[in-house]
C-alpha positions as semicolon CSV with decimal commas, in nm:
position;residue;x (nm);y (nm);z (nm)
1;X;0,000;0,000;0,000
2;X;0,126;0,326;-0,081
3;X;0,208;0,596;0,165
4;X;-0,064;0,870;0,204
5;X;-0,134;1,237;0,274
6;X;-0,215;1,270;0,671
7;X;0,031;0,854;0,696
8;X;0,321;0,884;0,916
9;X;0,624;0,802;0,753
10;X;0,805;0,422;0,788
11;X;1,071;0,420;1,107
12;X;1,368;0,193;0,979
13;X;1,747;0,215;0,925
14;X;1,901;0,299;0,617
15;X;2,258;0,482;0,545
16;X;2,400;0,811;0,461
17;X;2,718;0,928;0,356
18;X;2,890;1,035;0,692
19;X;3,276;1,197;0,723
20;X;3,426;0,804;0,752
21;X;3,249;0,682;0,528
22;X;2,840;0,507;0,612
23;X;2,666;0,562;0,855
24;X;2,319;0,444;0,994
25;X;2,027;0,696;0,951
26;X;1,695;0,589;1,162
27;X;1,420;0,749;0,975
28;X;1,198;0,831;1,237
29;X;1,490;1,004;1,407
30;X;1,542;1,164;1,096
31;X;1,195;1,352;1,035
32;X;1,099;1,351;1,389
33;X;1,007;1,748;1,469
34;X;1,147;1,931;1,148
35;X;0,959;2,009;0,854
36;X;1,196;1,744;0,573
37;X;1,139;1,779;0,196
38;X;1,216;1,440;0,085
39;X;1,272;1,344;-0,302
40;X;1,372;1,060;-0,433
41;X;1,501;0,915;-0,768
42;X;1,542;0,625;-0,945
43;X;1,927;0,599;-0,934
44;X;2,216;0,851;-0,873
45;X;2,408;0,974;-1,236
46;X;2,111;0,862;-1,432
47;X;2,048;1,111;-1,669
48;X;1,694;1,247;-1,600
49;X;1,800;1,239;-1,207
50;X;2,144;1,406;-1,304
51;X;2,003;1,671;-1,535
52;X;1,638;1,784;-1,444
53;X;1,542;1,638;-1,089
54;X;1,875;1,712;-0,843
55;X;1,954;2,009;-1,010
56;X;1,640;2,207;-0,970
57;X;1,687;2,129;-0,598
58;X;2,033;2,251;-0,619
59;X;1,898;2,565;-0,717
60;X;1,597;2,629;-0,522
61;X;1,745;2,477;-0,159
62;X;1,798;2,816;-0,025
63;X;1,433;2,929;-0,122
64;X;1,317;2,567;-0,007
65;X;1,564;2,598;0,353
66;X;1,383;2,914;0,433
67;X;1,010;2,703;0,451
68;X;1,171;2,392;0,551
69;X;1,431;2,245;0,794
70;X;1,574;2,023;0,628
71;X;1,639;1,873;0,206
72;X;1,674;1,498;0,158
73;X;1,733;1,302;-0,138
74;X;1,649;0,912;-0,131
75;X;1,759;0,642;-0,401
76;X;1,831;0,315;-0,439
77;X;2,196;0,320;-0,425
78;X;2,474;0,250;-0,140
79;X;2,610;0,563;0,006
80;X;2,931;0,585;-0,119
81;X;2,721;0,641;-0,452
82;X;2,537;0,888;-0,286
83;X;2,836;1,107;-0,190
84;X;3,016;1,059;-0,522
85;X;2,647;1,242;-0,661
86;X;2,616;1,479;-0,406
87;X;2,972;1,614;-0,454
88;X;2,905;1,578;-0,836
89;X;2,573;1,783;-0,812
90;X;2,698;2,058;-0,553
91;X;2,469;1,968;-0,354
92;X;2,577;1,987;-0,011
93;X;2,266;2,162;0,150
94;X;2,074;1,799;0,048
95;X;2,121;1,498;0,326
96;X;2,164;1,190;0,063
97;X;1,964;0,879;0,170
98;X;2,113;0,587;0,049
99;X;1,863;0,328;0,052
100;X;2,066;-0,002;-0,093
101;X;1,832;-0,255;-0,055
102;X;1,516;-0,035;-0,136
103;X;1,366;-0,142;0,237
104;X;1,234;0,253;0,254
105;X;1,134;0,230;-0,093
106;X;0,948;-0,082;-0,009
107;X;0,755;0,095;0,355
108;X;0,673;0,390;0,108
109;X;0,462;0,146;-0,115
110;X;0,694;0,346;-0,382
111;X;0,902;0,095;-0,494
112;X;0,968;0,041;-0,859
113;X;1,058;-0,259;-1,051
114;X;1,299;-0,207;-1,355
115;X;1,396;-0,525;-1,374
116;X;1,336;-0,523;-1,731
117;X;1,636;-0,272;-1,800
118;X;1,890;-0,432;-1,578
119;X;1,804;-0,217;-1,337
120;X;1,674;-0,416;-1,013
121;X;1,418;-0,246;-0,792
122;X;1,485;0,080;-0,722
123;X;1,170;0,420;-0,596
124;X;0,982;0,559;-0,796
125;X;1,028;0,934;-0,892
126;X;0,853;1,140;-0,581
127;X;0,873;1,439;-0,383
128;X;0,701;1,461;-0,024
129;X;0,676;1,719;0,250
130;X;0,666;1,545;0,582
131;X;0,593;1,769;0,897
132;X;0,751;1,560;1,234
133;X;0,735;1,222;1,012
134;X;0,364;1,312;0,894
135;X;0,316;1,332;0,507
136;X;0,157;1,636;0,407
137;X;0,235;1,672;0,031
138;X;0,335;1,343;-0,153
139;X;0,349;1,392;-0,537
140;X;0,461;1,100;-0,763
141;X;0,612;1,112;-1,099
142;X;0,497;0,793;-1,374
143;X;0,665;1,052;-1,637
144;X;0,824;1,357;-1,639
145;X;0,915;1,514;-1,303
146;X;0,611;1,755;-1,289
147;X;0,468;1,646;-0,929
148;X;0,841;1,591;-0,784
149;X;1,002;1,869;-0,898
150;X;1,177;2,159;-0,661
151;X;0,966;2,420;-0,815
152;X;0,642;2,265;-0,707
153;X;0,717;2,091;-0,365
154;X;0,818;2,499;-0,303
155;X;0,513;2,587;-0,441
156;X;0,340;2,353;-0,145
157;X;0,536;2,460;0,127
């Protein structure tokens, strides 16, 4: 089932890239009293992810920082893939989520199967705004990044 408006976000442990290397991130640690725009993609350096999605974020984090608390970034990737992007992107105002083994992806009900490109299961394009681990703006992307993109999760802050 796939997370909702007014659904309280998954608590589990996943990684992020930490100054020696990964480190464990609880998730309901994580989003627990902070207003967290969360986005995710379907894999680090992949060229729609790499040219449209992280980059508009990029841009817009100060705009989005000054609604927000906090800018995170989820895919289905181990972090030391995750900082190798981040540094990539510039985008060091965005805490990378490195979910490996797509177990957030999975508790999201977002999970996406590309399989059939060699691909494994990875998440599906989204944005959400979560207020203290509550999801108050969840858009998801089939095509495009219209409902994920930095321009309108500010637009819903």
């Amino acid at each position: 089932m796939t997370i909702a408006v007014g659904d309280t976000l998954p608590t589990l442990t996943i990684k992020t890239n930490g100054a020696k290397g990964p480190e464990d991130l609880n998730t309901g640690d994580f989003f627990k009293g902070r207003k967290v725009v969360l986005f995710a993609v379907p894999g680090a350096f992949t060229p729609g992810c790499s040219n449209t999605h992280m980059p508009g974020f990029v841009i817009n984090a100060d705009a989005i920082l000054e609604k927000a608390d906090a800018i995170a970034c989820m895919a289905v990737n181990d972090a030391f893939v995750m900082d190798a992007w981040q540094k990539d992107q510039n985008a060091e105002h965005i805490t990378m989520l490195a979910d490996g083994n797509a177990e957030f992806a999975k508790a999201l009900g977002l999970e996406l199967d590309a399989t059939g490109g060699g691909m494994g299961i990875r998440s599906k394009r989204f944005a959400l705004i979560a207020n203290d681990g509550v999801v108050e703006y969840l858009g998801v992307d089939e095509k495009g990044v219209e409902k994920s993109s930095a321009e309108t999760v500010l637009g819903e802050l």
